[in-house]
C-alpha positions in Angstrom: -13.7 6.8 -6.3 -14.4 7.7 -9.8 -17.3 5.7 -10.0 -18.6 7.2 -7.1 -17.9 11.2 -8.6 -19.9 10.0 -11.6 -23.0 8.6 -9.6 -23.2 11.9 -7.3 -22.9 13.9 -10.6 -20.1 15.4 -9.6 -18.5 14.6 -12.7 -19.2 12.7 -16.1 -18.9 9.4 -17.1 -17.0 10.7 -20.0 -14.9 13.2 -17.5 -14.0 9.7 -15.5 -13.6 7.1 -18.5 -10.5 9.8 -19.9 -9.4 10.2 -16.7 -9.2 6.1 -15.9 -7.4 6.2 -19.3 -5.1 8.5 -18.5 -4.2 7.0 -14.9 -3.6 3.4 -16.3 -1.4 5.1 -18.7 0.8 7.3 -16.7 0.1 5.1 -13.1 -0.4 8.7 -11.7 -3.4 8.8 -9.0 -7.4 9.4 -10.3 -7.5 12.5 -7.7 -4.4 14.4 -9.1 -5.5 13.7 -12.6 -9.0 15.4 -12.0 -7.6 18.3 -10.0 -4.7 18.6 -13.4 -7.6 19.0 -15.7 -9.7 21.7 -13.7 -12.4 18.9 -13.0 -12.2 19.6 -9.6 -10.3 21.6 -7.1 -8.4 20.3 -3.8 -11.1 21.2 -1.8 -13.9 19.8 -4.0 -12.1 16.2 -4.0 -11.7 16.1 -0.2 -15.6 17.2 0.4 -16.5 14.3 -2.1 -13.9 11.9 -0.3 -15.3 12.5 2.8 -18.4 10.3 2.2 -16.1 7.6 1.8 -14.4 7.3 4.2 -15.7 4.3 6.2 -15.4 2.5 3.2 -11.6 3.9 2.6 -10.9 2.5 6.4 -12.7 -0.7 5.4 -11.0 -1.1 2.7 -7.3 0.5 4.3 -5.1 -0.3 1.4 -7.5 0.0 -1.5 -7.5 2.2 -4.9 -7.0 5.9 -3.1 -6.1 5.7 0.2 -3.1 8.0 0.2 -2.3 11.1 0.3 -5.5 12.6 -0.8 -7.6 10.1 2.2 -5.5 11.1 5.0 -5.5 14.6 4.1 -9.7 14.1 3.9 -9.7 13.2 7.5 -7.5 16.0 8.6 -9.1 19.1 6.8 -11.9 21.2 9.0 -14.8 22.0 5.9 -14.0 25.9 6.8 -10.5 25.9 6.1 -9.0 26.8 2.9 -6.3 23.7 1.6 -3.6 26.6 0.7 -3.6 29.7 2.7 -4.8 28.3 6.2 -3.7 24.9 6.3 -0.1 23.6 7.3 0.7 20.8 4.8 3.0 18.6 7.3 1.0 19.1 10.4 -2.2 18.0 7.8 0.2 15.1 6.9 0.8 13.9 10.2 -2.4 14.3 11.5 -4.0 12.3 8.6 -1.9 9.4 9.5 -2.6 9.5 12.9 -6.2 9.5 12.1 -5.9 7.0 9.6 -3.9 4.6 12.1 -6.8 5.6 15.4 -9.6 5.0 12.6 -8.5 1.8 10.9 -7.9 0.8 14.3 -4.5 -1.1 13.0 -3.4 -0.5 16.8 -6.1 -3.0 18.0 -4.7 -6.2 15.8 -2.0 -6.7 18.7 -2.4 -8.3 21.8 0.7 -8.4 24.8 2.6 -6.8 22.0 2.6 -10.0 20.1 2.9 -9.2 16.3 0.6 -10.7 14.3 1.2 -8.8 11.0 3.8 -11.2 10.2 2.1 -14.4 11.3 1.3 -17.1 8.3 -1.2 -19.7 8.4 -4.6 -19.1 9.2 -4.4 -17.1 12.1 -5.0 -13.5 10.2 -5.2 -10.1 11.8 -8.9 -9.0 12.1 -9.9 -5.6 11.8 -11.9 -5.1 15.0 -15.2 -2.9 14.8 -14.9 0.3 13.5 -14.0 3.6 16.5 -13.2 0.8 19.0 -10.5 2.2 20.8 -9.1 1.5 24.2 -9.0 4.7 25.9 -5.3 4.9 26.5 -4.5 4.4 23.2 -6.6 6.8 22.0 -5.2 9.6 24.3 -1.8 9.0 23.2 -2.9 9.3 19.5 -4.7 12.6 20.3 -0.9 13.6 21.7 1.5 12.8 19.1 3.3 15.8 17.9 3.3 16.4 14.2 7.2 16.6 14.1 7.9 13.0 15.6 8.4 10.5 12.9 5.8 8.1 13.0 8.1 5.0 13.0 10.2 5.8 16.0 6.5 6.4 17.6 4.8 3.3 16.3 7.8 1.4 17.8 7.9 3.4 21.5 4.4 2.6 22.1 5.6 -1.1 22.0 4.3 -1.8 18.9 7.6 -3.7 17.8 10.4 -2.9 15.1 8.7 -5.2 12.3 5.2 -3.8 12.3 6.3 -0.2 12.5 8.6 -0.4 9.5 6.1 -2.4 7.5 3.7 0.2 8.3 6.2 3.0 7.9 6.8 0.7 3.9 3.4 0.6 3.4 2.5 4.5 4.2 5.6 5.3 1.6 4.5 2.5 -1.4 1.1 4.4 -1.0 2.4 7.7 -1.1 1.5 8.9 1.9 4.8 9.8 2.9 7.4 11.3 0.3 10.9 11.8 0.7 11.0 15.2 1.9 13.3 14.9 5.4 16.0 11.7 4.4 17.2 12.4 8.3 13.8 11.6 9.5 11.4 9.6 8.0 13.9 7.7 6.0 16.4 6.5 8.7 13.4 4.9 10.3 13.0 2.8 7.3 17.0 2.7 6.7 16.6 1.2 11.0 15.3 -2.2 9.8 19.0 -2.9 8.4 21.5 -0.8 10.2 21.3 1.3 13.4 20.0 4.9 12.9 23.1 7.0 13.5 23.3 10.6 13.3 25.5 10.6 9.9 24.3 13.3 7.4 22.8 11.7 4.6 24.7 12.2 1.3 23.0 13.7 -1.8 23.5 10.5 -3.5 21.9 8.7 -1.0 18.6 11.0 -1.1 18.6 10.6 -4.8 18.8 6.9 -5.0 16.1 6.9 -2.7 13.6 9.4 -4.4 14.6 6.9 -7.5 13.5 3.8 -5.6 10.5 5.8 -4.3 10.0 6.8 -8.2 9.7 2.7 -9.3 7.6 2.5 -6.9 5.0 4.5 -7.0 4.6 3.6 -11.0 4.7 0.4 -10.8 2.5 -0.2 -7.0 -0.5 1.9 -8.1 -1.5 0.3 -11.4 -1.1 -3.1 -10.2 -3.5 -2.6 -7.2 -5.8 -0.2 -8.9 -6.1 -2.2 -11.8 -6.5 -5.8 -9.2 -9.6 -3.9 -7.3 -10.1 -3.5 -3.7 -11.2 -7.0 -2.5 -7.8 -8.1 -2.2 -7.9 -6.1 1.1 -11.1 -6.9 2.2 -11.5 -10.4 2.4 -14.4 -12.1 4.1 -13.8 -9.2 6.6 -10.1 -9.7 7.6 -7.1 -7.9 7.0 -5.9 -9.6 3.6 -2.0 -10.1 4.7 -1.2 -12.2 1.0 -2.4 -9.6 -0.6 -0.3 -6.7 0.7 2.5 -9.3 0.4 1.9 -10.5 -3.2 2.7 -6.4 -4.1 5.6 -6.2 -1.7 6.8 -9.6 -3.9 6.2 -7.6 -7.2 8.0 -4.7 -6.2 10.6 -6.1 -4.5 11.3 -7.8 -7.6 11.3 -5.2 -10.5 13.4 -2.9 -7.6 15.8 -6.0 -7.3 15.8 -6.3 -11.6 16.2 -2.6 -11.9 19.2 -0.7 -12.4 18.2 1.7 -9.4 19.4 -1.0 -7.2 23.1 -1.1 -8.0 23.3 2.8 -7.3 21.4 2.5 -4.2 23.4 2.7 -0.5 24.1 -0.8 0.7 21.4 -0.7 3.5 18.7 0.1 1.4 20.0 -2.9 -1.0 19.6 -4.8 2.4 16.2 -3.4 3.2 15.2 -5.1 -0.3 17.0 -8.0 0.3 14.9 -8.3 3.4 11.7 -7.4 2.0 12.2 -10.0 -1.3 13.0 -12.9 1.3 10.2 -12.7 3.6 7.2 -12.1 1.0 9.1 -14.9 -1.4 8.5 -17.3 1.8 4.7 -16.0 2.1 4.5 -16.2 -1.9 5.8 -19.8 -1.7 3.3 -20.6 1.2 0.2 -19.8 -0.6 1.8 -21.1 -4.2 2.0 -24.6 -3.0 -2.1 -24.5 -1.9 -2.3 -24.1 -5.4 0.0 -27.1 -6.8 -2.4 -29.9 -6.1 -6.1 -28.8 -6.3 -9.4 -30.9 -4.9 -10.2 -32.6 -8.5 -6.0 -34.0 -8.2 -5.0 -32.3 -11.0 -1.4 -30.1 -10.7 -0.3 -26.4 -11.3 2.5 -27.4 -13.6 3.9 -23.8 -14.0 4.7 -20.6 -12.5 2.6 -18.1 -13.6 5.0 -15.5 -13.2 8.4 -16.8 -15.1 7.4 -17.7 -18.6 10.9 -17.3 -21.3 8.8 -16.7 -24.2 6.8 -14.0 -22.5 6.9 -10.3 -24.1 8.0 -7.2 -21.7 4.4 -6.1 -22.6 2.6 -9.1 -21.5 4.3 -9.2 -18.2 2.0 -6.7 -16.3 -1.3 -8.5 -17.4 0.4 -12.0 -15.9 1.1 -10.2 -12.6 -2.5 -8.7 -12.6 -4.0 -12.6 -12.8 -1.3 -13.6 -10.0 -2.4 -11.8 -8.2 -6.4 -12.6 -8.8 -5.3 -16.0 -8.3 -4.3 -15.1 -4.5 -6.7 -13.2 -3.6 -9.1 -16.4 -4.5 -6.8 -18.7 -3.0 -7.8 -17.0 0.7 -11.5 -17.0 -0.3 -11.2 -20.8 -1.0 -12.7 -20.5 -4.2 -9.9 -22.7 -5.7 -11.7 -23.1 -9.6 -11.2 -19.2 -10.3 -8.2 -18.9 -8.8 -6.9 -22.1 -11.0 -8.3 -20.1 -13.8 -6.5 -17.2 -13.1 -3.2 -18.5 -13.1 -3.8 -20.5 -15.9 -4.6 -17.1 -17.6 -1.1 -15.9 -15.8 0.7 -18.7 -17.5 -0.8 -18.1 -20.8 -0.7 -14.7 -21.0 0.3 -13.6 -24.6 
């Protein structure tokens, strides 16, 4: 996004150089940093956004799309952000266009889930605005107040894809932890039936803790990865949304955020560490003979003699490593985790 500011003059190359700076050093997002410093107002960001927007949607989970994409799509030019704009119906409305327009309700066919499938049989992202008509009209109906989860899973979309979504939405902050009855209980689902229990302040803090480590630690390790982990060779790049969930999973599961945390968000993690540690083995063991016969004697992520400082750099070339794993191009993806193991 920056680069594309500096190359319609919108701002300078210096403007976005101390503004990259500051993002990899705070893991806070390029758009909020800009609007902090009076480079550029709400408004101004969303115009500039909207000329990239087919390749936001191409690219669904790439270096921006959150908040500030979704809100693009939703905001009429005319309107003014503040005064004539309601912020959850914008919200909503944005992820309803962002589902219709990534067209993330065409990967499914007889409601049989393919997000979840391993092997080579990956979800495609179908042409762009193609839409069966019924789908589309009851897209144009959902009421802002419904939570999206509960929705996702009525349309018979299943349980697993509408709280991975639901995950995915939050780790991008898309959604925040604004109504723990809502929103949250249909994440809290995948564990434990929703009830209509009051959630406890403790509850709500633990979780705007866990959303916290996430959202510092998810953002620079994509942003600083690049995109093409989520646009490979056109399909819809599963290992790499995976690999991040791994990553996460683990610092939430090393932090001290998890021993405060209510027991069925300890089991949402526990859930989400087990299935992408089966996908991360998977795709590790393509990698532990290559085509010349020579072995990957180590994993690139556990190293003992590894500084706390070093650590973020190995997971950065792990990740590189995957992501040239699925585009077969099994030399630089050796290389890469070499550079994981060696990392110092």
């Amino acid at each position: 996004m920056g680069r594309y500011l500096v190359e319609q003059g919108i701002i300078t190359h210096k403007t976005h150089w101390d503004a990259v700076q500051k993002m990899i050093a705070t893991g806070r997002k390029l758009g909020d940093i800009l609007i902090e410093e009076k480079e550029l107002t709400p408004f101004e960001l969303f115009q500039a956004l909207r000329f990239q927007t087919q390749e936001k949607i191409e690219n669904i989970f790439g270096w921006e799309m959150g908040a500030y994409a979704c809100l693009e799509m939703a905001v009429p030019p005319e309107k003014n952000l503040v005064s004539d704009i309601d912020v959850p119906t914008i919200l909503f409305t944005g992820i309803r266009r962002f589902l219709k327009n990534s067209s993330l309700l065409d990967q499914f066919d007889d409601k049989v889930d393919v997000w979840l499938r391993r092997g080579s049989e990956w979800g495609k992202i179908p042409p762009q605005n193609f839409l069966p008509l019924k789908q589309r009209k009851f897209l144009d109906q959902l009421p802002p107040e419904l939570p999206v989860g509960r929705f996702l899973e009525s349309e018979g979309l299943g349980r697993p894809l509408a709280r991975q979504l639901l995950f995915t939405l939050l780790c991008l902050d898309v959604l925040e932890i604004d109504d723990p009855q809502g929103l949250w209980l249909e994440i809290e689902a995948e564990c434990m039936p929703v009830t209509d229990r009051p959630v406890t302040a403790g509850e709500v803090e633990a979780l705007q803790r866990f959303q916290s480590m996430i959202l510092y630690d998810y953002p620079r390790i994509m942003r600083a990865s690049g995109i093409e982990l989520f646009s490979l060779e056109g399909h819809y790049d599963e290992m790499g949304l995976k690999t991040a969930y791994y990553s996460l999973a683990r610092k939430y599961h090393d932090g001290k955020v998890y021993e405060i945390a209510p027991p069925y968000l300890q089991r949402l993690a526990d859930r989400i560490f087990e299935k992408v540690t089966e996908e991360y083995e998977f795709f590790h063991s393509l990698l532990e003979k290559r085509p010349d016969g020579r072995a990957l004697a180590k994993d690139p992520r556990r190293h003992p003699k590894r500084k706390p400082e070093d650590h973020l750099e190995a997971e950065l070339n792990f990740i590189r490593g995957v992501a040239f794993v699925k585009k077969r191009e099994y030399e630089k993806a050796f290389e890469a985790f070499q550079a994981a193991i060696h990392a110092d």
